[in-house]
N, CA, C and O of each residue as an XYZ file, in Angstrom:
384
protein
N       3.829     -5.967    -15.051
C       4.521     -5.313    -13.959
C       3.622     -5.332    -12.731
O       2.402     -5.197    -12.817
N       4.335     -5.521    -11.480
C       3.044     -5.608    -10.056
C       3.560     -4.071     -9.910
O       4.616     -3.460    -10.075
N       2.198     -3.784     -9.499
C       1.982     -2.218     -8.849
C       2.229     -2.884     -7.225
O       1.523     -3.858     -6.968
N       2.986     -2.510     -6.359
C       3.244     -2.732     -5.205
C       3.149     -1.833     -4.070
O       2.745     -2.147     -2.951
N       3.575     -0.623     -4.468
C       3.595      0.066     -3.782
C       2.140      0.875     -3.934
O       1.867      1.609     -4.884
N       1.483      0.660     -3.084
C       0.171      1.071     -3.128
C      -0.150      2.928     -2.397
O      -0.876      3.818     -2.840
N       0.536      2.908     -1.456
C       0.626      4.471     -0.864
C       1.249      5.316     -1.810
O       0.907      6.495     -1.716
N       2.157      5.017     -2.793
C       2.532      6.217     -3.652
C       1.903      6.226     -4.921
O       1.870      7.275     -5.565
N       1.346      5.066     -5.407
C       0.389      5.034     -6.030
C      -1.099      5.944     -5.717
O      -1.832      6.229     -6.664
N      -1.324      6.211     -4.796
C      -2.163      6.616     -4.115
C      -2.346      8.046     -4.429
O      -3.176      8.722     -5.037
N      -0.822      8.322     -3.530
C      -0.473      9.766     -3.689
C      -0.331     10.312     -5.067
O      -0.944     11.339     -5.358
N       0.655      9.533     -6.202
C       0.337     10.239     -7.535
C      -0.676     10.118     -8.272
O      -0.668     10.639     -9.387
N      -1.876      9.337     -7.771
C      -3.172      9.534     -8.610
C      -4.175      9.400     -7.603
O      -4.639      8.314     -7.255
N      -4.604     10.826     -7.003
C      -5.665     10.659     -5.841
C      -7.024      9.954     -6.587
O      -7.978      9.705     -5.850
N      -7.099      9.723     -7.615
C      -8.525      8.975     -8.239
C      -8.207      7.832     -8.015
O      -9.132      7.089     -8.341
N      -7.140      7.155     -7.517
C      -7.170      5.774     -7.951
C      -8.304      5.314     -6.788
O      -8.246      5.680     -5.614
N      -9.094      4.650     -7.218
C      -9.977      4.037     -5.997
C      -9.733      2.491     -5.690
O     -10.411      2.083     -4.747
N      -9.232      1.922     -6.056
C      -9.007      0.624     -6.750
C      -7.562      0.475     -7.435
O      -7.147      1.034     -8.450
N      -6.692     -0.755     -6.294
C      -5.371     -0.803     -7.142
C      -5.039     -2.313     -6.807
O      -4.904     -2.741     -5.661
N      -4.909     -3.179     -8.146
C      -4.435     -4.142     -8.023
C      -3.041     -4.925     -7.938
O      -2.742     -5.372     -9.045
N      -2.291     -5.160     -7.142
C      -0.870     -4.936     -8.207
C      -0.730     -5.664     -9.154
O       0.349     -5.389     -9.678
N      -1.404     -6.729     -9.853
C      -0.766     -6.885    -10.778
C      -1.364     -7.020    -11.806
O      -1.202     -7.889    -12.663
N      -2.609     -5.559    -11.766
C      -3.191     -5.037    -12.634
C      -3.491     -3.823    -13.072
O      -3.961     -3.398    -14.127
N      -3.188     -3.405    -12.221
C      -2.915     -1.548    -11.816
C      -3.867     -0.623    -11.146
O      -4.299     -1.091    -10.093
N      -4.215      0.287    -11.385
C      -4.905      0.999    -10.234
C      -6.318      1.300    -11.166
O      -6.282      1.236    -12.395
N      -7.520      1.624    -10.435
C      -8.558      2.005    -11.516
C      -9.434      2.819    -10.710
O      -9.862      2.560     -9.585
N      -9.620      3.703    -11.332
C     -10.973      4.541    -10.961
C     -12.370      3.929    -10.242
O     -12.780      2.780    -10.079
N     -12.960      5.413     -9.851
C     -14.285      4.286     -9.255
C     -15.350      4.014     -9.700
O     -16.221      3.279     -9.234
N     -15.319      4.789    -10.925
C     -16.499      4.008    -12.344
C     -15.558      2.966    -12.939
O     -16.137      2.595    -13.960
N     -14.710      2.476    -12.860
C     -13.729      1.172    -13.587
C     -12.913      1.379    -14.189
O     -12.151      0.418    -14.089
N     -12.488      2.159    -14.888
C     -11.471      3.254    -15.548
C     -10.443      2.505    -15.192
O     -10.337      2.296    -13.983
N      -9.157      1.746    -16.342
C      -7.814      1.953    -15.504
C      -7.249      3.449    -15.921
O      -7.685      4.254    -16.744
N      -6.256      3.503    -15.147
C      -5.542      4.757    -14.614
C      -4.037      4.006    -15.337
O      -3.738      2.821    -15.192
N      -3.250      5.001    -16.101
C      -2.161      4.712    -16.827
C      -1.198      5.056    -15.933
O      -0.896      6.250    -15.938
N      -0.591      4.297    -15.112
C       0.479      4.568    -14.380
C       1.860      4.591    -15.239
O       2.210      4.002    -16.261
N       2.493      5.533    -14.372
C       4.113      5.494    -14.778
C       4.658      5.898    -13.629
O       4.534      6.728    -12.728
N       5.600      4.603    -14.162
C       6.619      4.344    -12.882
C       7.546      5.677    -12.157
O       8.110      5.480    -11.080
N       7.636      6.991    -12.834
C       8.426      7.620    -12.592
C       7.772      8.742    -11.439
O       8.285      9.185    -10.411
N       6.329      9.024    -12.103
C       5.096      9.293    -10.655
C       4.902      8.998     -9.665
O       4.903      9.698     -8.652
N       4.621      7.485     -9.820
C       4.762      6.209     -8.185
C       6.829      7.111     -7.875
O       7.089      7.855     -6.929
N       7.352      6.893     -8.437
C       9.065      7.414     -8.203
C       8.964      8.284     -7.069
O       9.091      8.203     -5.847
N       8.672      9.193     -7.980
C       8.477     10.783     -7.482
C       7.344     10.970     -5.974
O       7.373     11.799     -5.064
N       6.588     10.019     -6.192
C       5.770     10.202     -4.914
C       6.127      9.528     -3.830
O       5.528      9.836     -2.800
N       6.965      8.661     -3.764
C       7.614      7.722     -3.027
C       8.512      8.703     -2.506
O       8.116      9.194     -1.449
N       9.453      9.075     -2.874
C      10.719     10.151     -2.606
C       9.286     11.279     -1.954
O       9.106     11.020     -0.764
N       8.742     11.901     -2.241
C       7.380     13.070     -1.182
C       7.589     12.453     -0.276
O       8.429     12.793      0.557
N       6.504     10.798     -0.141
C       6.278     10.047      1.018
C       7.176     10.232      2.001
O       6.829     10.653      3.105
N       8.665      9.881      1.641
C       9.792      9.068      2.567
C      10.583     10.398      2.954
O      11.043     10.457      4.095
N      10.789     11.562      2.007
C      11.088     12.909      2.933
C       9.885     13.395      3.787
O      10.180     14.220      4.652
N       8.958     13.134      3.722
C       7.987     13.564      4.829
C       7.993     12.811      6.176
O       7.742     13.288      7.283
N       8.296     11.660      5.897
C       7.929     10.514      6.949
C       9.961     10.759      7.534
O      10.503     10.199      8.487
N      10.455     11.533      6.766
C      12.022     11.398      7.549
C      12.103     12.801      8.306
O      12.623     12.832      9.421
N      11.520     14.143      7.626
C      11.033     15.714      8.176
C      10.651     15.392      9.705
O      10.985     16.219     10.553
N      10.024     14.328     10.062
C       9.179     13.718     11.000
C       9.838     12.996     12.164
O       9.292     12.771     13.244
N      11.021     12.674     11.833
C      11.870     11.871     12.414
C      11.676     12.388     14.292
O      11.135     11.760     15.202
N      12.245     13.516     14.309
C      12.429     14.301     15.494
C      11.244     14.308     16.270
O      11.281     14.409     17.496
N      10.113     14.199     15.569
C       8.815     14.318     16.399
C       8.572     12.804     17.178
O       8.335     12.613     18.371
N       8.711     11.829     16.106
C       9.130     10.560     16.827
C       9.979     10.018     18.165
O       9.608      9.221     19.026
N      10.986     10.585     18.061
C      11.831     10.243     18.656
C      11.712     10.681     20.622
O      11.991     10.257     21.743
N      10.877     12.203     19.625
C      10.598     12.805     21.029
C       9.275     11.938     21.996
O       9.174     11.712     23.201
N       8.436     11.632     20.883
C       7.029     10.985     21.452
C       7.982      9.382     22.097
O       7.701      9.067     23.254
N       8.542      8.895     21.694
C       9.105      7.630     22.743
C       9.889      7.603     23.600
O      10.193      6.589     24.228
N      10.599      9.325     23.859
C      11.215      9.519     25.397
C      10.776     10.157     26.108
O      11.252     10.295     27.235
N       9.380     10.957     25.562
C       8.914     11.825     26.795
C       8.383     10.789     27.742
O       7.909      9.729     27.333
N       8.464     11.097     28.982
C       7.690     10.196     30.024
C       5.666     10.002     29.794
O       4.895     10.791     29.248
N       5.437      8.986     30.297
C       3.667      9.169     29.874
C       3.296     10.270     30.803
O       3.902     10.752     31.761
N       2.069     10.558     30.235
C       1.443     11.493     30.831
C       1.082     11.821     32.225
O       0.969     12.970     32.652
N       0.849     10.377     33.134
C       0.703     10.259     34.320
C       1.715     10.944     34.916
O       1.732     11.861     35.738
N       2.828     10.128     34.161
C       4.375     10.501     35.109
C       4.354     12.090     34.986
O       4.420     12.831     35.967
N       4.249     12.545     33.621
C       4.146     14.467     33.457
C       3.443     14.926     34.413
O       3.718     16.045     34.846
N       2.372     14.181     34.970
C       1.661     15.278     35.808
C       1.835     14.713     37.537
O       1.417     15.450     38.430
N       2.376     13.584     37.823
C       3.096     13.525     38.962
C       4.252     14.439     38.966
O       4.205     15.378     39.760
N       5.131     14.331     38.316
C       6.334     15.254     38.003
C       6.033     16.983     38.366
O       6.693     17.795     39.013
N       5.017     17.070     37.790
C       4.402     18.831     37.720
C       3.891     18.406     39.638
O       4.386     19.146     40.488
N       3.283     17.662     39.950
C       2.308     17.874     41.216
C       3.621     17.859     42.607
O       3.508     18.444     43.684
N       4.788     17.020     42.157
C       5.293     16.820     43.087
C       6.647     17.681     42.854
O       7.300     17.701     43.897
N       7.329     18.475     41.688
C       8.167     19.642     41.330
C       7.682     20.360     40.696
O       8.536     21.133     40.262
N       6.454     20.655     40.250
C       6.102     21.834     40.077
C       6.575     21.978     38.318
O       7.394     21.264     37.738
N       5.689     23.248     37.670
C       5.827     23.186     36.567
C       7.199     23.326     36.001
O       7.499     22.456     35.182
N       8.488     24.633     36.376
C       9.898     24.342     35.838
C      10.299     23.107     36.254
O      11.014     22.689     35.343
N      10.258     22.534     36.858
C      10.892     21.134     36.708
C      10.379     20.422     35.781
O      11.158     19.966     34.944
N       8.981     20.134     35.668
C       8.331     19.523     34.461
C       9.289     20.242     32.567
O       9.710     19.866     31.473
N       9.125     21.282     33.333
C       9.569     22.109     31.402
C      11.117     21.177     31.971
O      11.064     19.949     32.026
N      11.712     21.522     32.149
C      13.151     21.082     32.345
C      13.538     19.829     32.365
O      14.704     19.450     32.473
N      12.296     18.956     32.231
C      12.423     17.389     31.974
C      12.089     17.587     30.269
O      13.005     17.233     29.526
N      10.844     18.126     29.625
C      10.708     18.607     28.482
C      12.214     18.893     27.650
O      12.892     18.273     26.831
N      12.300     20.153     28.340
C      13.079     20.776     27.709
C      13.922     19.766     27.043
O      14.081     19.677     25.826
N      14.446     19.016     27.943
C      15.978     17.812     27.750
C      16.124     16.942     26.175
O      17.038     16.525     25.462
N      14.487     16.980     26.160
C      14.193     15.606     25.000
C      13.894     16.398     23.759
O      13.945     16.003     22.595
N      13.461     18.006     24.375
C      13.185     18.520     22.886
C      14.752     19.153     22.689
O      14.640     19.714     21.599
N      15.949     19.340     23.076
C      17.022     19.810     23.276
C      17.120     18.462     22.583
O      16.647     18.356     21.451
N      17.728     17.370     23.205
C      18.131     16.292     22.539
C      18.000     15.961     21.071
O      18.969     15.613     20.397
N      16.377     16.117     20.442
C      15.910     16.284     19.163
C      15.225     17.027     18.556
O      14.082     16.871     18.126
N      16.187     18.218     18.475
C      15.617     19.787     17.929
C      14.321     19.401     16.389
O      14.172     18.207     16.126
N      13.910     19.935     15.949
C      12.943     20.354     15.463
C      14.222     20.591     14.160
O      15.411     20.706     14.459
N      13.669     20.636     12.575
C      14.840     20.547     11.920
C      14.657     22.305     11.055
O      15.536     22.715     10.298
């Protein structure tokens, strides 16, 4: 069987120091580590609801304007206008 997925491998056996896929994962005195597929499963499903919990924070970091523009924005309307450009994108993708 190839071990492929190496990040949930990861996550269900923080010892693994060493993972081959298509030999499996091993400790860092040489040890293999007895994987089962239903662990790598289970940690995969952690991974991918965490990385989806996350979604909103994303979404917000690629419409806020850069930072320059935030602080032209603040220098030339002042801080409520700045929140009120904020506001829009965290309104748009609430927090869950």
């Amino acid at each position: 069987m190839a071990y492929t997925d190496h990040q949930a491998i990861r996550r269900a056996y923080p010892d693994a120091a060493v993972i081959y896929g298509d030999k499996g994962a091993f400790k860092e005195d040489g040890t293999q580590i007895t994987l089962v597929q239903s662990d790598i499963d289970a940690a995969r499903a952690t991974i991918d609801a965490e990385y989806a919990a996350l979604d909103y924070a994303r979404k917000r970091a690629a419409e806020y304007p850069s930072v320059v523009d935030q602080l032209d924005d603040i220098y030339h309307n002042g801080i409520d206008a700045w929140k009120a450009t904020i506001k829009a994108t965290k309104d748009k993708y609430p927090k869950p």
